[in-house]
C-alpha positions in Angstrom: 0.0 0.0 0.0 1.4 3.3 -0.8 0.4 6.5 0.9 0.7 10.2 -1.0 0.0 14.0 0.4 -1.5 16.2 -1.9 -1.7 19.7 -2.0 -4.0 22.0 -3.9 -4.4 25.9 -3.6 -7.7 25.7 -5.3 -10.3 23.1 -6.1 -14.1 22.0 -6.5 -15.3 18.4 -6.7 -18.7 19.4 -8.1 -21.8 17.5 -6.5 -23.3 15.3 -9.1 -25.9 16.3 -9.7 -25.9 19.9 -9.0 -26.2 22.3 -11.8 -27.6 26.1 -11.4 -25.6 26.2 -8.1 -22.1 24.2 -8.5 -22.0 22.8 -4.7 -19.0 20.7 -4.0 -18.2 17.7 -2.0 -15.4 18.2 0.9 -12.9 16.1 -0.7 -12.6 14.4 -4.1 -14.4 11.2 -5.1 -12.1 8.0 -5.5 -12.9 8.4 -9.2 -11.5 11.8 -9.4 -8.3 10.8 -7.4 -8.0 7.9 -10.1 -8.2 10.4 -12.9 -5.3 12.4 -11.0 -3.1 9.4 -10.7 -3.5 8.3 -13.6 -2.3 11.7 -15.2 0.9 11.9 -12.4 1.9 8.5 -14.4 1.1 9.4 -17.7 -1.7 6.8 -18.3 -4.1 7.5 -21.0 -6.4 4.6 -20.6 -8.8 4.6 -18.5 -9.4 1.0 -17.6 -5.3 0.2 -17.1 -5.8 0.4 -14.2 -9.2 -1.4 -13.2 -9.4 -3.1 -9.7 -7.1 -0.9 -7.6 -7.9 1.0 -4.6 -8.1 4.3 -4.0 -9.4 6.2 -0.7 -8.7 10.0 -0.1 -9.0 11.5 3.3 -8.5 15.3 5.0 -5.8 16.2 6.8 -7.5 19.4 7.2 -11.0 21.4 6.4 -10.1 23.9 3.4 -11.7 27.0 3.4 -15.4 27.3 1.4 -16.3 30.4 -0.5 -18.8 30.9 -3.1 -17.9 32.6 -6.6 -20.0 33.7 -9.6 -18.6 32.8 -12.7 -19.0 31.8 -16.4 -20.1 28.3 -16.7 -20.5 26.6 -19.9 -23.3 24.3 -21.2 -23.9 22.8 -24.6 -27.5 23.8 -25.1 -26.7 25.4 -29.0 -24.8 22.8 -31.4 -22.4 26.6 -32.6 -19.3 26.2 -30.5 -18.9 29.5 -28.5 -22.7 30.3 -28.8 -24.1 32.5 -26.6 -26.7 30.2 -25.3 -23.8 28.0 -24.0 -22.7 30.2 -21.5 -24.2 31.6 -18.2 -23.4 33.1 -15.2 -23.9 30.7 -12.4 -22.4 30.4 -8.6 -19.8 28.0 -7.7 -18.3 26.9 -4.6 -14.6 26.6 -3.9 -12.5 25.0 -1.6 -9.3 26.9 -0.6 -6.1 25.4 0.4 -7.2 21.5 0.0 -4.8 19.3 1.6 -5.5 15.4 1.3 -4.2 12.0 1.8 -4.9 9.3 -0.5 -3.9 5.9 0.0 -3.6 3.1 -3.1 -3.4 -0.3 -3.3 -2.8 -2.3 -6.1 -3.3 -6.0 -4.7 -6.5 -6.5 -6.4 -5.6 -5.0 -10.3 -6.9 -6.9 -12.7 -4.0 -6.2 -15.5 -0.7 -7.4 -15.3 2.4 -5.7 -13.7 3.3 -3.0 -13.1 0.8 -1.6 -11.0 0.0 1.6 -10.0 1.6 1.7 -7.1 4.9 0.7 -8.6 4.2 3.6 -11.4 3.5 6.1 -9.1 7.0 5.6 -6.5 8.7 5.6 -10.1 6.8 8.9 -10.8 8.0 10.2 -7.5 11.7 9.2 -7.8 12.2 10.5 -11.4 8.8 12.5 -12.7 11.3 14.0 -15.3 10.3 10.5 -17.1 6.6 10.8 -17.0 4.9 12.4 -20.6 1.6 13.9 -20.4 -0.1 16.6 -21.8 -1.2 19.2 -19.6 -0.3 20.0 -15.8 -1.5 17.8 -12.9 -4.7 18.6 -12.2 -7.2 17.4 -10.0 -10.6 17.7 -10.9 -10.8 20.8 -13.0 -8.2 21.7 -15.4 -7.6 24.9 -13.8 -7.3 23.2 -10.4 -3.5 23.0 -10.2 -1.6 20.5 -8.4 1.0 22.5 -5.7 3.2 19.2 -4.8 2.5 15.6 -4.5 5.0 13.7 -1.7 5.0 10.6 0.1 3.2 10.8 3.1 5.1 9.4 6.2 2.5 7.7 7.9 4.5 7.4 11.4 3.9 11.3 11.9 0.5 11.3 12.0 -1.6 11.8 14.9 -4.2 9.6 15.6 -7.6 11.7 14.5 -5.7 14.1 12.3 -7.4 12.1 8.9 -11.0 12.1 7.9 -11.2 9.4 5.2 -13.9 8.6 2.9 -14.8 4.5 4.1 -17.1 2.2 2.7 -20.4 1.2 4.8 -23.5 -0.8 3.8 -25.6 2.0 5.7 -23.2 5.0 4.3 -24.7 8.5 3.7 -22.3 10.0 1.2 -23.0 8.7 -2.2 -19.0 8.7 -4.3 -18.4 8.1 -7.9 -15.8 5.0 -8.6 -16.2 5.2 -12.0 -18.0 8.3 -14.1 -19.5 8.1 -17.4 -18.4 11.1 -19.1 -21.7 10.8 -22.0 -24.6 9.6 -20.6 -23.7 9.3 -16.8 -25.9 6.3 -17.0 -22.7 4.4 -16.6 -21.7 5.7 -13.4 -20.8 3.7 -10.8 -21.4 4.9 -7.0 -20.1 3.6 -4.0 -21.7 4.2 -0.5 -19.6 5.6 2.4 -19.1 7.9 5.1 -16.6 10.5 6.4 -14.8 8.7 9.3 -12.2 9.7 11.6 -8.7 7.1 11.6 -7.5 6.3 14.9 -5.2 4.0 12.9 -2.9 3.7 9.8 -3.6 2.8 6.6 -7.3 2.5 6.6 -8.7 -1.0 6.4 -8.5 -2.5 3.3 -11.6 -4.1 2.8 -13.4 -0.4 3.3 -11.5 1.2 0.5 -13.4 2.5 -2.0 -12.6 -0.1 -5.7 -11.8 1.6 -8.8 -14.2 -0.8 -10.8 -17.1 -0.6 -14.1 -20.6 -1.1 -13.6 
């Protein structure tokens, strides 16, 4: 199991279903922290992937603040028609700083795993191609810096991580149709509080299709 600490001065994981008002959720969905990794190792495909684990957690509340600015839908088939664009409100989430653990005992591909890519991404990320910065969620969501996270400084309580439960409130993606949506795979879970490190296995959210 590897563990990473991630950084980012500014970011919204946009509730699923929200659209006049772009809420967001407290910390991004295991399918958005997939998309992320992915990207830090230069995949392009989607399902290379399939089968690991993936489950974020808060080192510390960010800031919330709400914004109005241009969002764009496709409601005329013109590109850069006027009746794509609106003003709407947004929230934001200032100085995000997560944890996300990965395991890669369950992939479904051979070698190498992710885990393996992403400690070689770390020792020499001069090696990695891709083709934009590293992002997560919104393009314009900038990465600040991406580091091991040494577990054994930790305090016991200072993580909230996203857990599966059978009776969990909080509704995740895993896996996100980008089309139809009728594709997406949810996972049920709850915002817990680790009194121990890593998080169970077992209750770690699986990057997996429908």
């Amino acid at each position: 199991m590897l563990a990473l600490r991630v950084t980012v001065p500014i970011a919204c994981f946009r509730k699923g279903f929200a659209r006049e008002f772009w809420e967001t959720e407290d910390l991004p969905p295991p399918s958005t922290c997939y998309g992320f990794l992915l990207s830090m190792v230069g995949e392009y495909s989607r399902s290379r992937h399939l089968g690991v684990r993936v489950c974020p957690a808060l080192l510390s509340r960010p800031q919330r603040s709400t914004v109005l600015r241009t969002l764009w839908r496709f409601k005329e088939r013109r590109l850069g028609g006027s009746g794509n664009q609106r003003p709407d409100y947004q929230e934001l989430l200032t100085g995000v700083d997560l944890a996300i653990w990965i395991d890669s005992s369950e992939e479904t591909q051979e070698p190498p795993h992710l885990e393996a890519r992403l400690i070689q991404a770390l020792d020499d990320p001069r090696a990695v191609v891709r083709q934009s910065a590293l992002c997560l969620g919104e393009s314009t969501h900038m990465i600040d810096q991406v580091t091991r996270l040494d577990e054994a400084r930790l305090p016991a309580g200072s993580a909230e991580a996203y857990l599966l439960s059978e009776r969990g409130r909080l509704p995740l993606p895993v896996w996100v149709d980008h089309v139809g949506s009728s594709g997406t795979r949810y996972v049920m879970g709850n915002l817990e509080t680790l009194d121990t490190f890593p998080p169970q296995l077992d209750r770690m959210p699986r990057i997996e299709r429908p």
